[in-house]
N, C-alpha and C positions, 0 to 999 in steps of 0.2 A: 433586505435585512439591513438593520444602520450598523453602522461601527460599532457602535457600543455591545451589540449583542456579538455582534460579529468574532470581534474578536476574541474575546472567553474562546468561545467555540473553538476557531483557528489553534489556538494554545492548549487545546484539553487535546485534541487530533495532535497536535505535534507531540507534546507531553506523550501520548500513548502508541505512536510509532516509530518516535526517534531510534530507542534501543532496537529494535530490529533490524537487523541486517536486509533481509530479502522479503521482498514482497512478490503474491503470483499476481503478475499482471493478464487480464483475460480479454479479448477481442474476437469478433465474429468474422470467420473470414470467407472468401468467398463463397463460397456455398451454404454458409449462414449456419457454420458450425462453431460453438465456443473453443476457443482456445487459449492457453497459459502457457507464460514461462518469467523462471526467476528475474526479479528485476532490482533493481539496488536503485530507491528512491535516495536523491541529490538533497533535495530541500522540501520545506512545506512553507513556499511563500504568504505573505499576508492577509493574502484570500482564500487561503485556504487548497492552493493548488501545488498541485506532487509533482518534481521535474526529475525529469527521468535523461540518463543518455541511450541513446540507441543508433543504428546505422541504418542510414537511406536503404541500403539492400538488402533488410530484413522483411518476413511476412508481418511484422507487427507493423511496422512504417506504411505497408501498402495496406494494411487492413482499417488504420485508422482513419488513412485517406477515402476509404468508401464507406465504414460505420464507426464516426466518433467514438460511439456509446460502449464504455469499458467498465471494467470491473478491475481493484486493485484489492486484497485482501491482505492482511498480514498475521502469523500467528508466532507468538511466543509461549509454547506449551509450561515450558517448565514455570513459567509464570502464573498460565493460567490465563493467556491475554488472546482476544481474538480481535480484528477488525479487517470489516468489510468495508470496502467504500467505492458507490457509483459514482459516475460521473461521465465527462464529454471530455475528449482526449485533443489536443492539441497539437499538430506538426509545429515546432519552432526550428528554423533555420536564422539562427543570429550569433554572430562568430563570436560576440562583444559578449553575449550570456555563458556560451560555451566555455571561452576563455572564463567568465568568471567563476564558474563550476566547476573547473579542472580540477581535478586533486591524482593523484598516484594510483589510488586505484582504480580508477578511469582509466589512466594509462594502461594499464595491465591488458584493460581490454581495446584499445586501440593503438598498437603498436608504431602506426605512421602520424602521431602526436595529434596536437589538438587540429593543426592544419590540414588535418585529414578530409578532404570533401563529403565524405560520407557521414562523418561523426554529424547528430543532428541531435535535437531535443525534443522531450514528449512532455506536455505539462499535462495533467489532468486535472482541470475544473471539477475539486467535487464537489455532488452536488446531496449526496445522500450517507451517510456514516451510522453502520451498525457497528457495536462495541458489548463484548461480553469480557468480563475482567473478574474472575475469581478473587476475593482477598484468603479462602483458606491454603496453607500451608501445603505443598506436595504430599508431607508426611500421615497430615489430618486426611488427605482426600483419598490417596492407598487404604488407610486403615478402612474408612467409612464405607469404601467400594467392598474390598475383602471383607468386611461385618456382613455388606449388603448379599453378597454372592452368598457366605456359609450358610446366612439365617434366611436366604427366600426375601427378603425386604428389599426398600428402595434406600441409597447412601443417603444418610443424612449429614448431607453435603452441604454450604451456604449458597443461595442461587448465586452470590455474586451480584457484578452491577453487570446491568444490561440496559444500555442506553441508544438512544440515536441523537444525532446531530444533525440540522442542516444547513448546508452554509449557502 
């Protein structure tokens, strides 16, 4: 893909997971069963890749090192906001990134600071983004459900956008 398209792209994905706090990050682990847990994405670099902190002595560190291939999802209900995004997971051990990633509440979760041996990074190369993004109003989408429930009908709801990206 060139730059040019490229980046739109990059910037519509950050645009749409900035404001979310946590993302469920999901990985196959050994037994080649899906698994998740809350993840607090860092950045969405210019390629379009999510850097995560994590620690060498997690099941997620040793899962990525046998199956890349992960899933990061994000939702912001009261929004209306949903995304899905595949991709190929990355071990980064680089003290100079780390350091540059540092913020406060990193610390929180790494109490023996950034010189921690263990503190590592996860970037995720995405490679596939699904996005479902309601524009009606909380208040519209209650009412139209509760019309839909009383009267036997389906809400008439907006679909919303629903789009993919691939970067």
């Amino acid at each position: 893909m060139s730059e040019l398209t490229h980046s739109p792209q990059v910037a519509e994905l950050a645009a749409k997971i900035n404001s979310v706090r946590f993302g469920m990050f999901t990985t196959v682990d050994q037994y080649g069963h899906l698994t998740s847990q809350p993840m607090t994405n860092q950045e969405v670099d210019a390629d379009g890749g999510l850097w995560f902190y994590t620690s060498s002595a997690t099941d997620l560190w040793q899962n990525i090192g046998v199956n890349p291939k992960v899933n990061v999802s994000f939702a912001e209900p009261a929004d209306s906001l949903y995304v899905s995004i595949s991709g190929t997971a990355e071990r980064v051990v680089d003290r100079a990134r780390i350091r540059a990633l540092w913020n406060p509440m990193v610390a929180a979760w790494f109490p023996n600071g950034v010189d921690d041996p263990h503190v590592v990074l996860v970037r995720v190369a995405a490679r596939s983004v699904h996005f479902w993004d309601s524009k009606d109003n909380k208040m519209t989408q209650m009412f139209e459900m509760a019309k839909a429930a009383i009267t036997g009908t389906r809400p008439e709801i907006a679909a919303g956008e629903h789009g993919k990206l691939e970067l």
